[in-house]
C-alpha positions in Angstrom: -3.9 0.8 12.0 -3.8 3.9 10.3 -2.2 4.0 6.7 -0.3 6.6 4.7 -2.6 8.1 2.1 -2.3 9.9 -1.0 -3.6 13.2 -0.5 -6.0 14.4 -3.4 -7.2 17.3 -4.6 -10.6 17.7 -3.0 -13.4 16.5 -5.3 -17.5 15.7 -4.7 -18.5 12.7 -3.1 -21.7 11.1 -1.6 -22.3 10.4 1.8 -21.5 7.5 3.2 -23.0 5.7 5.7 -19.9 4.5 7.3 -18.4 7.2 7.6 -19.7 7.7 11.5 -17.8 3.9 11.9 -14.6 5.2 10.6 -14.8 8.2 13.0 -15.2 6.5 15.9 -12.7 3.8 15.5 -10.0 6.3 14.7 -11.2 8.8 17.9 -10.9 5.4 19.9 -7.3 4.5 18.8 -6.7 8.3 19.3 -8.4 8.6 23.2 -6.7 5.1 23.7 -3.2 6.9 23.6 -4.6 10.8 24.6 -7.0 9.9 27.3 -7.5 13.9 28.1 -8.0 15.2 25.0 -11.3 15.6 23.2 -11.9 13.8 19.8 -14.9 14.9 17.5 -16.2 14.1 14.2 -16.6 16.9 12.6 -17.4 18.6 8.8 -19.5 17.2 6.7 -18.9 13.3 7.2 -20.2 14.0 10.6 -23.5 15.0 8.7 -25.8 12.1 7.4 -26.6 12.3 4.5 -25.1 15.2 3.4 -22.5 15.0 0.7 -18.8 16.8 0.3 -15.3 15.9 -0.1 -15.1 12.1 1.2 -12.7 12.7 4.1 -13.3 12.0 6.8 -12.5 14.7 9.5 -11.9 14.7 13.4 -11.1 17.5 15.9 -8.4 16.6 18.4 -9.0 19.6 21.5 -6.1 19.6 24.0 -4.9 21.6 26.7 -1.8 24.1 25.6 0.5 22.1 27.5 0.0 19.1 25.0 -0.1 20.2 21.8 3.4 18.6 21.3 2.5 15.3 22.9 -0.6 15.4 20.8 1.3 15.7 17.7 3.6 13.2 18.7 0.6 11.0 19.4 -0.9 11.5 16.1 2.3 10.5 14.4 2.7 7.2 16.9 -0.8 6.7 15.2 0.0 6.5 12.1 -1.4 10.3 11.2 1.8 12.4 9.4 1.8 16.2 8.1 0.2 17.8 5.3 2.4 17.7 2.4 0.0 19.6 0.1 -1.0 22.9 -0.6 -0.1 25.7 1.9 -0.2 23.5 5.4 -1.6 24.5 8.7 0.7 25.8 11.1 2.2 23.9 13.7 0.4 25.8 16.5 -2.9 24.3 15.0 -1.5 21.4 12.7 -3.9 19.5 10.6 -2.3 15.3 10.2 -3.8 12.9 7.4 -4.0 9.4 7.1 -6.1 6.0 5.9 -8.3 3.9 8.0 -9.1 1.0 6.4 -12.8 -0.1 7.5 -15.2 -2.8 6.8 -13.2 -3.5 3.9 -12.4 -0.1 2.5 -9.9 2.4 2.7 -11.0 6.0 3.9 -8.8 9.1 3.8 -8.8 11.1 7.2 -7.7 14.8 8.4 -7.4 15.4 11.5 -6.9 18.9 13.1 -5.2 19.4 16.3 -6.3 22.5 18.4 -5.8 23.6 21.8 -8.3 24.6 24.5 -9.0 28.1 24.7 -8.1 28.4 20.6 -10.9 30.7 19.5 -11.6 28.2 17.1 -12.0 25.4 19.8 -14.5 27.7 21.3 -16.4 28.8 18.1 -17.0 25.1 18.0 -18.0 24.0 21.3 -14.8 22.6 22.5 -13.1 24.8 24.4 -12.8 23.0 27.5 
């Protein structure tokens, strides 16, 4: 379900209203295999209307335990590492992929943090 994708250097793109379909079909597939963890749409996809880099980002929040089960979930899924520019580290790894949707393909990132992350908790998520 979810492709390889070519990952490009970021660039301006409109919003699109489909991007909230893509989101939740790929947090599905993701909660389908990761029951426990928490999967949000997040950055500016997750904004309607608002425009910015036509990737669709999600925010996979797991407990500490799981980070390594996640990331082998994410791979299962189809999602693989960052190959470009200076990655996120593997205590708070960032996967990309494709989801093809209602006809069209749309690039995804999706960042992996752990509960209790100060990140997690700057955004809500933290439990």
């Amino acid at each position: 379900m979810i492709e390889a994708c070519r990952e490009l250097p970021a660039g301006r793109a409109p919003y699109e209203s489909r991007f909230p379909g893509v989101a939740a079909l790929a947090a599905s597939v993701i909660k389908d295999r990761m029951p426990e963890a928490t999967v949000e749409h997040i950055g500016n996809t997750a904004v309607p209307g608002c425009g910015g880099k036509g990737v669709v980002d999600l925010l996979v929040v797991c407990a500490p335990s799981v980070l390594e089960s996640a990331k082998a979930c994410l791979a299962v899924t189809g999602f693989q590492p960052q190959r470009t520019r200076v990655p996120f580290p593997e205590s708070r790894p960032m996967r990309v992929g494709a989801l093809r949707y209602q006809g069209e393909v749309f690039r995804m990132h999706v960042h992996a943090l752990t509960a209790g992350m100060p990140e997690a908790g700057e955004l809500g998520l933290a439990e």
